[in-house]
C-alpha positions in Angstrom: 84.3 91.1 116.1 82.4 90.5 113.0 81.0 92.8 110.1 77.5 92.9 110.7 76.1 95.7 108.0 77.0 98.1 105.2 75.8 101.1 103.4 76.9 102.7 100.4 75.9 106.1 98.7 76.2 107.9 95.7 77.3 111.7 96.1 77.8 114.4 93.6 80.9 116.8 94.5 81.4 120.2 93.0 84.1 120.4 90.9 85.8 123.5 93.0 88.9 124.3 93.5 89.7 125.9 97.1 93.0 126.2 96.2 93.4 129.0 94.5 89.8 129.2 92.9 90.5 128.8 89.7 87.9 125.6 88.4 87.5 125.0 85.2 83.6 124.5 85.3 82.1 125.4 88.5 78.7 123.9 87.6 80.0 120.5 86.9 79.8 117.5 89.6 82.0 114.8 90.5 80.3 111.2 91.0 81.4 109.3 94.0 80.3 106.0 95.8 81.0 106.2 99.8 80.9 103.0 101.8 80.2 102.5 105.5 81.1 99.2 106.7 79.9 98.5 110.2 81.1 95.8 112.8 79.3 94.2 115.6 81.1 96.1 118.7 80.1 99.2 116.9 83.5 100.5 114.7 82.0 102.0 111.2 85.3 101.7 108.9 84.6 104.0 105.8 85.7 104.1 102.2 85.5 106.0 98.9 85.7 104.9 95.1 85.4 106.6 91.6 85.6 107.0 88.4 82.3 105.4 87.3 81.6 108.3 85.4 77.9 107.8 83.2 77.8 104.0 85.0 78.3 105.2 88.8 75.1 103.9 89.3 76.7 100.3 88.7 79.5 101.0 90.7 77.3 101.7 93.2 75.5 98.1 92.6 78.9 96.7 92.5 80.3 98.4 95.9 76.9 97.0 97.8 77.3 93.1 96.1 80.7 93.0 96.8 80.4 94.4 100.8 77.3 91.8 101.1 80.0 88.9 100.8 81.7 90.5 103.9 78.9 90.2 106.0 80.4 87.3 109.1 83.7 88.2 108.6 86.3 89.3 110.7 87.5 92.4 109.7 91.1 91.8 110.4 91.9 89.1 108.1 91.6 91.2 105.4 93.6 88.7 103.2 90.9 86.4 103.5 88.1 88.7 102.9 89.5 89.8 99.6 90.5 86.0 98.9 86.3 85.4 99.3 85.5 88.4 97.3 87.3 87.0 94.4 86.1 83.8 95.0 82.0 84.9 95.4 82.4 86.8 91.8 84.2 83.0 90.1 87.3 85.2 90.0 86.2 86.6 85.9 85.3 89.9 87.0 88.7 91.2 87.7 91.6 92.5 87.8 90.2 96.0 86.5 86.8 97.8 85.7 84.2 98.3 88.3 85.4 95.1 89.8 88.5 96.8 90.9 86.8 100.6 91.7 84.0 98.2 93.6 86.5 96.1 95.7 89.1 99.6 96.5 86.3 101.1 99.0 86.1 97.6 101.0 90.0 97.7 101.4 90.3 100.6 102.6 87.1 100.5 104.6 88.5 97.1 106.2 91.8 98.9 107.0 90.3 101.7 108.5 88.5 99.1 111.1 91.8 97.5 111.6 93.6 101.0 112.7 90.1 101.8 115.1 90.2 98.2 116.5 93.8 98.4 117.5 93.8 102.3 118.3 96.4 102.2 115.6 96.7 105.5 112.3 96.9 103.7 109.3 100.4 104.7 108.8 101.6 103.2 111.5 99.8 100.3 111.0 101.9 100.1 107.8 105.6 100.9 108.7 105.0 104.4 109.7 108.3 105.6 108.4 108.1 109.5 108.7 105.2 111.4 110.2 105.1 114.6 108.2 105.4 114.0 104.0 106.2 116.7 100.9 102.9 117.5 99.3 102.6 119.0 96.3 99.2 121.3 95.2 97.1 120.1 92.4 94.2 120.5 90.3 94.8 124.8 90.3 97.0 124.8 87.3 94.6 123.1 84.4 95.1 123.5 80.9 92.2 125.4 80.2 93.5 128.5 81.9 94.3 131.5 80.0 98.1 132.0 80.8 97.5 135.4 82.8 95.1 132.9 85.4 97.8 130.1 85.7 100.0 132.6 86.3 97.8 134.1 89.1 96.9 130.7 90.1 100.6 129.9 90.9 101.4 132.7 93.1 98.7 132.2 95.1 99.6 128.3 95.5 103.2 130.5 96.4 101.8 132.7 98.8 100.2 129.1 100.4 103.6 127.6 101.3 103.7 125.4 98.7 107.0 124.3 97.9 106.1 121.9 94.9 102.6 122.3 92.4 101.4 120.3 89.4 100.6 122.2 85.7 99.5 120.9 82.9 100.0 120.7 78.8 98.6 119.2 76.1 96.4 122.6 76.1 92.9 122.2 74.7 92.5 122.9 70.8 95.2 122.5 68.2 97.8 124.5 70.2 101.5 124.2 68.7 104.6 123.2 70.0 105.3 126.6 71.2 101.6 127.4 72.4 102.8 124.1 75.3 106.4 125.3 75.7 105.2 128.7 76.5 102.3 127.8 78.8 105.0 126.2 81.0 107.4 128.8 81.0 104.9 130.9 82.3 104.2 129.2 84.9 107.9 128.5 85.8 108.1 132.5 85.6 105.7 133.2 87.9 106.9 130.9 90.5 110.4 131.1 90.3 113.0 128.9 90.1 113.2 127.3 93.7 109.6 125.6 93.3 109.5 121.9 92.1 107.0 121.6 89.3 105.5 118.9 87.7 103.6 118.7 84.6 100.7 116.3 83.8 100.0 115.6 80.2 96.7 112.9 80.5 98.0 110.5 77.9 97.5 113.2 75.1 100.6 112.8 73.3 102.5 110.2 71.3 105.8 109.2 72.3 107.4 111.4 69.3 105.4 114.3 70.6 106.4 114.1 74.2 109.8 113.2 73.3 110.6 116.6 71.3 108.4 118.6 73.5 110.2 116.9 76.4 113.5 118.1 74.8 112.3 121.9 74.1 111.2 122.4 78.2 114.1 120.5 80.0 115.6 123.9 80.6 112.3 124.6 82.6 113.4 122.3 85.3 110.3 119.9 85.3 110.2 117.6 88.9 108.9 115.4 86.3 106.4 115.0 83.0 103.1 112.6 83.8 101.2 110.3 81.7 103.5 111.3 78.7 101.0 109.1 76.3 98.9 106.0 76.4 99.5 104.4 80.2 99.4 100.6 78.6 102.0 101.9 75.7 105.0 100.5 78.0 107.3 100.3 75.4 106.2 103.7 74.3 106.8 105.3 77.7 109.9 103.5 77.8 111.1 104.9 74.5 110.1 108.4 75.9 111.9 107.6 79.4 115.2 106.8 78.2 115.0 109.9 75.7 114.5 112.3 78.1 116.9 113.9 81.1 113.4 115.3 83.1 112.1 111.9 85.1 108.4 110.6 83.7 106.0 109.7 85.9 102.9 107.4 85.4 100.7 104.7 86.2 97.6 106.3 87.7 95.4 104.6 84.6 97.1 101.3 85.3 94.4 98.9 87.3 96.2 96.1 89.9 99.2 94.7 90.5 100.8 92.7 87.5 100.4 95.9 84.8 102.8 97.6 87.5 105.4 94.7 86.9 105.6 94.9 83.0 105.6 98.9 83.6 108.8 98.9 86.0 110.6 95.8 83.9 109.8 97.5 81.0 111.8 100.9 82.6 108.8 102.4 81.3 108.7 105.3 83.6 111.0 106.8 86.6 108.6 107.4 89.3 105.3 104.7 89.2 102.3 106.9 90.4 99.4 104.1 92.4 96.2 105.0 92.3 94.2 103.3 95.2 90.7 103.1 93.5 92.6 101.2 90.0 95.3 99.6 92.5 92.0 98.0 94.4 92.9 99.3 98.0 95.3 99.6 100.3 96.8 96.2 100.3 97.7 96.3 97.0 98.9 99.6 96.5 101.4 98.5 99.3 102.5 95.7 97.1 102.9 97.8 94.5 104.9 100.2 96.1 107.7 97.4 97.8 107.7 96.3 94.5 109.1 99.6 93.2 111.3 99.5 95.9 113.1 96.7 94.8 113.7 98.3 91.5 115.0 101.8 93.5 112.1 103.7 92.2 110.3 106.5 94.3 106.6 106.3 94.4 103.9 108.7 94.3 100.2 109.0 95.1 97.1 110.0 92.7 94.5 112.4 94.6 92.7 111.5 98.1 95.7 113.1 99.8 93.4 112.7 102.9 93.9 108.9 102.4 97.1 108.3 100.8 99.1 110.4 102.8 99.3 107.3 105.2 100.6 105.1 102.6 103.1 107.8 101.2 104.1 107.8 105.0 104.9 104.4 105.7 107.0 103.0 102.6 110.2 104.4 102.3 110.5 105.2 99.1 106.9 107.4 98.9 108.6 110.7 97.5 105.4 113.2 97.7 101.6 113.2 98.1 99.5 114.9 95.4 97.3 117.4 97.2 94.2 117.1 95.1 91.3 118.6 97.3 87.9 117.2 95.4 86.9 115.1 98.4 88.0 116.8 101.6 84.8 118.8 101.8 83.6 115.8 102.1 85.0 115.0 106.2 85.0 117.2 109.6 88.8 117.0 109.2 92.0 116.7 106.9 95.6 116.4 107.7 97.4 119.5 108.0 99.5 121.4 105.6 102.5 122.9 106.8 104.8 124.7 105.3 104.6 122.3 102.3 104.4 119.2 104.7 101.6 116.9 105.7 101.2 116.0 109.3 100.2 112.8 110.0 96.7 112.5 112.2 97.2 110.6 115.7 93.9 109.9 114.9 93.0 105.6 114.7 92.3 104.0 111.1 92.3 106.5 108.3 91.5 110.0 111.4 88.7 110.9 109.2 85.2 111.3 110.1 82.3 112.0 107.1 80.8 115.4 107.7 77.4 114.6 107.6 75.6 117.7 106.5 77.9 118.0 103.6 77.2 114.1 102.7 73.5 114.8 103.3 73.7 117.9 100.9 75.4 116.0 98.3 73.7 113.0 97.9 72.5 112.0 94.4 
């Protein structure tokens, strides 16, 4: 078996949110690059990268140069192939920036072959340690909600069956300290105490700021506090770690391997969130997450639940998937949700197929 062809397209997402319906903009679009890379006994293996932003067009030129070196290959010695990737670019084009976002899709595209080719789920493929994972709903809960929506927004996540859901502060404007600590205890308010909640704050605070902030809303109960302030401040996300009785959470900025190392050395954060677009794919996300283990961390994933819920699955110490929906309009089908639980697909590779009237009707 050998990769024989590729094809990768741009797509524009809605920025919805079928959650609970409450978007922030509803006119605005998500960029995306999709890849389709095809063997020569006929198994398509698919993948999806981001965060291009204003130069998705690049990533897109980056996705199709960097799938062109896989042409010949096989596509189970994905070790290799990534090996030749690095070596076709005179390895000075990584370990982050489009590079990275570029090289993500043909990881997980390659892994997806691997599960189809052995009649294998991803997650077992990887350890398969649990079949059904915690999810927690995201993306409902933004800052720029008045309070009365949040509030609305969480009951419906509630009413749902979800046992765990992400807020946010660091509210838009020049809110004070207790503009933030009240936008939470709303939200805790309208959920009730039995519900885990996390809170995302984007990197918008210094460490003073999420320190005393931290302080004033530990009575709230947070699950944990995310990207506190700048995700390559280690020392200040150490500084606000060790300050602080709720756990903090990051890493979802953080691009490869070795920025994971000095971020868990550094004790920089409780629970390392991966992102598998910045992590570049599957194989390294993995790595990332036994590396965790060693310290005794947890480890969490960063949207494409439809994906990472295999990963989350098969390391041990994967404590909860985020259940950001942006992309699952984008396949026939998406693991269930049950009662606060995804089920694993039986499904080979990643179980996803694109739907191809909504690719068609999104394309650039």
């Amino acid at each position: 078996m050998k990769i024989s062809s590729y094809e990768a397209t741009i797509l524009r997402i809605p920025e919805d949110d079928p959650l609970a319906n409450m978007p922030e903009d509803p006119n605005r679009k998500r960029p995306i690059v999709t890849l389709r890379l095809r063997t020569d006994n006929g198994i398509e293996g698919i993948g999806v990268t981001f965060y291009g932003g204003a130069m998705t067009g690049a990533l897109h030129k980056a996705v199709e140069e960097l799938a062109a070196l896989t042409i010949g290959e096989d596509p189970l010695r994905i070790a290799h192939i990534i090996s030749r990737i690095h070596a076709g670019t005179g390895d000075s084009c990584g370990p982050a920036g489009l590079f990275t976002l570029a090289l993500s899709a043909i990881d997980v595209a390659l892994w997806d072959i691997k599960g189809k080719a052995l009649d294998q789920p991803l997650w077992k493929l990887l350890g398969g340690h649990r079949d059904r994972v915690p999810t927690y709903a995201s993306g409902s809960l933004r800052r720029g909600l008045t309070d009365d929506q949040a509030q609305r927004a969480a009951q419906i996540l509630v009413q749902k069956g979800f046992r765990e859901m992400k807020t946010q502060m660091a509210l838009p404007g020049t809110p004070t300290i207790a503009d933030e600590v009240r936008r939470v205890r709303v939200v805790r308010e309208a959920i009730g105490p039995d519900i885990k909640l996390m809170c995302d704050i984007n990197q918008r605070w210094r460490p003073e700021q999420a320190i005393d902030i931290g302080h004033r809303v530990e009575d709230v109960g947070l699950f944990w506090l995310e990207d506190v302030t700048r995700a390559d401040d280690f020392q200040g996300l150490a500084r606000v770690t060790a300050a602080l009785k709720t756990p903090v959470a990051g890493g979802e900025y953080v691009y490869g391997i070795e920025p994971f190392r000095q971020m868990i050395q550094m004790h920089s954060v409780d629970i390392p969130m991966i992102d598998i677009c910045r992590a570049g794919g599957v194989t390294p996300w993995m790595k990332i997450a036994g590396m965790a283990e060693a310290f005794n961390l947890p480890v969490v994933s960063h949207v494409m639940p439809e994906i990472l819920v295999h990963l989350i699955a098969a390391c041990p110490n994967g404590l909860t998937v985020e259940y950001m929906p942006w992309m699952l309009c984008l396949y026939e089908e998406t693991p269930a949700v049950e009662n606060g639980m995804m089920i694993l697909p039986n499904k080979p590779g990643l179980g996803l197929a694109f739907n191809e009237k909504a690719v068609a009707s999104f394309k650039a």
